[in-house]
C-alpha positions as CSV (number, residue, x, y, z in Angstrom):
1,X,152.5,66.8,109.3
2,X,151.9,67.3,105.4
3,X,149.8,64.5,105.2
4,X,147.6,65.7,108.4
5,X,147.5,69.5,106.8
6,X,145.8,67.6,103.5
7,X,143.2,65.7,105.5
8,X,142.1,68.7,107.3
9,X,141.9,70.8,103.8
10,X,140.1,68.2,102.1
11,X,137.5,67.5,105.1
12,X,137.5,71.9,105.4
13,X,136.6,71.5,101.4
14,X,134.0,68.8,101.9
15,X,132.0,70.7,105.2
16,X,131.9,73.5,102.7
17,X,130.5,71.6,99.6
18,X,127.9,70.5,102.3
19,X,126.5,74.2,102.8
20,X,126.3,74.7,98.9
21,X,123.7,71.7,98.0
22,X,120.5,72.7,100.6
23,X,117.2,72.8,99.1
24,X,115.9,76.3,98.5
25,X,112.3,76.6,99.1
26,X,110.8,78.4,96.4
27,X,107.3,79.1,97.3
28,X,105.7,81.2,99.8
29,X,102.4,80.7,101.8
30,X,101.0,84.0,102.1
31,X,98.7,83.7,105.1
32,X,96.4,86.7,105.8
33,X,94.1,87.7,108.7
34,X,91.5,90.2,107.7
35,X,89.8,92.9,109.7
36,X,87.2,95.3,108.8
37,X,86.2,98.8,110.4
38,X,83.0,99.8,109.2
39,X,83.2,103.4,111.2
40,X,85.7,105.5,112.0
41,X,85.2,104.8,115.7
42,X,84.3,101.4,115.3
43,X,86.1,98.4,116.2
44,X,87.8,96.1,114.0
45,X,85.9,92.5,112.8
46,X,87.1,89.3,111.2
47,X,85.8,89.2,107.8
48,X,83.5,86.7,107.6
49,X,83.6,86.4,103.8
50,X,87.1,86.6,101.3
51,X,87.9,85.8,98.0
52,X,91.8,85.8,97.5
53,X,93.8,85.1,94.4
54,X,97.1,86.2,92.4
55,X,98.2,86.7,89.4
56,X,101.8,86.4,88.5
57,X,102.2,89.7,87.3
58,X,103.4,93.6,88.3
59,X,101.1,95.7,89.4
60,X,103.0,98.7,87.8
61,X,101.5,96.9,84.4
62,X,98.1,95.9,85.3
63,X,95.2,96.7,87.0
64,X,91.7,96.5,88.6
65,X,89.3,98.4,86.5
66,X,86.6,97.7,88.7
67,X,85.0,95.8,91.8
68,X,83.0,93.9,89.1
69,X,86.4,92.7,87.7
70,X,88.1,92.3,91.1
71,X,84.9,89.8,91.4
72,X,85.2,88.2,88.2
73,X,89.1,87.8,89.1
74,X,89.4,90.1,85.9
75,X,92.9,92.0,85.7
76,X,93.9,94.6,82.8
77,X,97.1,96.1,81.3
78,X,97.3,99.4,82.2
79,X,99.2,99.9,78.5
80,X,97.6,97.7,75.9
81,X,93.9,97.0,77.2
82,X,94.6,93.0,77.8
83,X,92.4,91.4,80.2
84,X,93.7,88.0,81.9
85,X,90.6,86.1,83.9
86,X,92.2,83.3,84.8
87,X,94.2,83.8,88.2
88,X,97.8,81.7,88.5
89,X,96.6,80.7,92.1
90,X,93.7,80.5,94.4
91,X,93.3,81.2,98.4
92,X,91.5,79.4,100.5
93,X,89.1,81.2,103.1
94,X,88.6,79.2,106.4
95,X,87.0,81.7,108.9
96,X,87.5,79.5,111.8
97,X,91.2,79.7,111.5
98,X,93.6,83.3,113.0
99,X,94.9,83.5,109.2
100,X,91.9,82.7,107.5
101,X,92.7,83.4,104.2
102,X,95.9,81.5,102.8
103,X,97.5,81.4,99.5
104,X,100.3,79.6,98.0
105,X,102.6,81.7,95.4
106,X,105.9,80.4,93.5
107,X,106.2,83.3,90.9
108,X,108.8,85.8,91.3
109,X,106.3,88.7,91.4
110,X,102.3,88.1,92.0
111,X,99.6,90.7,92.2
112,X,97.3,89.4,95.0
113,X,94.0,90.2,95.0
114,X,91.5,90.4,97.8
115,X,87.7,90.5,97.6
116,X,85.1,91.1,100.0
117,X,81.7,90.2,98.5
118,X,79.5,90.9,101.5
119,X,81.2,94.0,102.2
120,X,81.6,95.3,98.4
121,X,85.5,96.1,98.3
122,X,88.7,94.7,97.4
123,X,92.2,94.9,97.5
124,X,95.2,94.3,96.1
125,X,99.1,94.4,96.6
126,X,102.8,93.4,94.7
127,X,104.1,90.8,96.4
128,X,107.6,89.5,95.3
129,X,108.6,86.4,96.4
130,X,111.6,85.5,98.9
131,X,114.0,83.0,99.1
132,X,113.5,80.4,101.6
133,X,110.7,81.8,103.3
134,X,107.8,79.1,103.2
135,X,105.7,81.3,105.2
136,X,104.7,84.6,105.7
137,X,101.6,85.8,108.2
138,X,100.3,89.0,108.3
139,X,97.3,91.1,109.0
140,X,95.2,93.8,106.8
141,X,93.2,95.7,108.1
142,X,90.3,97.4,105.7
143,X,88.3,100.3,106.6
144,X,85.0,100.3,105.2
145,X,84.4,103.9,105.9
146,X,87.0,105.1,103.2
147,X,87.1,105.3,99.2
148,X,90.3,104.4,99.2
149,X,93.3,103.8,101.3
150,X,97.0,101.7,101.6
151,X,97.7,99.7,104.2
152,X,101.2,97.7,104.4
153,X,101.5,97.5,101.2
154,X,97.7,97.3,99.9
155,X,95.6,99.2,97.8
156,X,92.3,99.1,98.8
157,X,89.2,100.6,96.8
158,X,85.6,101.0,98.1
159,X,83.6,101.8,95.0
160,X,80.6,102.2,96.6
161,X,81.3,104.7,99.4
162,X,79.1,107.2,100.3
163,X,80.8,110.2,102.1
164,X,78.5,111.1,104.9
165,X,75.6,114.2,104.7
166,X,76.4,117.1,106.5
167,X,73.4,118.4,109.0
């Protein structure tokens, strides 16, 4: 009896030591389908032209000073002036597919940036990154008819808006 009561302990002990060794994925592809609105009545499109990119920073600590830096994938410290213009990681745009802008993040916090060069505005967002979550699809929707607005999570700027004339 002994003898049966350590066998069953030490294969308990060994099932458990199996749990602790998995592989923890530590990236994320952050896969993004992107609408625009370009009235306030008017129906949402699939943008036919994004730029996206991170940086593996807060955005409590940097900024976008302007669409001409979101262009020039230009970020600055909102406390000392820095300006970083190399991005840690690059998107891919493939309008064809439902998510058709993709990008692949491994730093525990990113600022991801989204830019809309046909339509002149961008985006951007704090994304940290989850454990064991190698996937993560969502939707932004962007309406062109505003300055500014958030949308899950996004801060989105239209520098170039025009509010409409009263007749």
């Amino acid at each position: 009896m002994r003898h049966k009561l350590s066998i069953i302990t030490v294969a308990l002990c060994a099932a458990l030591m199996c749990g602790c060794f998995k592989d923890v994925i530590d990236y994320t592809n952050f896969n993004t389908a992107i609408y625009e609105q370009a009235t306030t009545t008017g129906s949402y499109v699939r943008a036919t032209d994004v730029e996206m990119y991170a940086y593996a920073v807060d955005t409590t600590e940097w900024r976008i000073a302007s669409y001409e830096d979101a262009l020039a994938h230009r970020i600055t410290n909102k406390t000392t002036g820095e300006v970083l213009t190399e991005p840690d990681a690059y998107g891919s745009f493939n309008p064809s597919d439902e998510y058709q802008s993709s990008i692949r993040l491994d730093a525990p916090i990113s600022m991801l940036v989204v830019v809309c060069p046909e339509s002149k505005i961008y985006g951007y967002r704090n994304y940290e990154l989850p454990e064991n979550l190698a996937s993560v699809d969502t939707k932004l929707y962007i309406a062109l008819w505003r300055q500014t607005h958030n949308i899950a999570g996004w801060r989105i700027v239209n520098e170039f808006y025009t509010p409409p004339t009263k007749e």
